[in-house]
C-alpha positions in Angstrom: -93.9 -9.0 29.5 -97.7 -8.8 29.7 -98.9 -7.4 26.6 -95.7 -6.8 25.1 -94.1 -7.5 21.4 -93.9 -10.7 19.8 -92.5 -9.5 16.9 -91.6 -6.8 15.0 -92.0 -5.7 11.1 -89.5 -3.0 9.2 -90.6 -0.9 6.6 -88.7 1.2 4.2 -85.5 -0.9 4.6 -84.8 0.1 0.8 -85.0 3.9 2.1 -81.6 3.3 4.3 -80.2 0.9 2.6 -80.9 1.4 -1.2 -78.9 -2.0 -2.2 -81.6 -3.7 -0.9 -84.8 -2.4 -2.7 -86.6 -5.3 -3.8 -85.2 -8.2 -1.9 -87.2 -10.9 -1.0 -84.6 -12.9 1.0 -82.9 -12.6 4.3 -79.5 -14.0 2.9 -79.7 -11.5 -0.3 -79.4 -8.0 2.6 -76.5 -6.2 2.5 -74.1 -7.0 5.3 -74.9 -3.1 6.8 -78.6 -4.0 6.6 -78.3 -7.4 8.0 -76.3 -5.8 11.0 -78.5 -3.0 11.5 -81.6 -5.5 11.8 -79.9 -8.2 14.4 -78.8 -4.8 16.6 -82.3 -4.3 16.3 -83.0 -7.6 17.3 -80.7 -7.8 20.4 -81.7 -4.5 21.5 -85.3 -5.3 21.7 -85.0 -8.9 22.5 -88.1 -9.3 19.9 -87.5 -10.7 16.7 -88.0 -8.9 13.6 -90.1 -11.3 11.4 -91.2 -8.8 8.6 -88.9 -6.4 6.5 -90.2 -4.4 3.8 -88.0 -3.8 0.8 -89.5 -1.5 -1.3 -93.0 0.0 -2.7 -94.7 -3.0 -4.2 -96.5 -5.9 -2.4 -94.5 -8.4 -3.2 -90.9 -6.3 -1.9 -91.1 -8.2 1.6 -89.1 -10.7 3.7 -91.2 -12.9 5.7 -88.6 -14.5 8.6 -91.8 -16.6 10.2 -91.4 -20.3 10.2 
């Protein structure tokens, strides 16, 4: 695990999953998207702590606490 991934950021989440262009929240992701990132997730065994959602700056879901 030396030098390996923390975390992990998505981009163009809106491209697979068009429902969710724009979203700013976890909770508001389509049940295929929310899937489709914890498969991620449990694949990997790395959180994914950034999804983008669409073209502008402010189309992102930040999961850090």
């Amino acid at each position: 695990m030396l030098n390996g991934a923390t975390q992990i950021s998505i981009t163009k989440l809106d491209i697979l999953f068009s429902d969710c262009a724009g979203k700013t929240s976890f909770t508001d992701l389509s049940d295929d998207a929310k899937a489709f990132i914890k498969n991620i997730e449990n694949e990997l065994n790395t959180p994914v702590t950034i999804i983008g959602t669409g073209p502008s700056v402010n189309d992102v879901i930040d999961r850090r606490n």
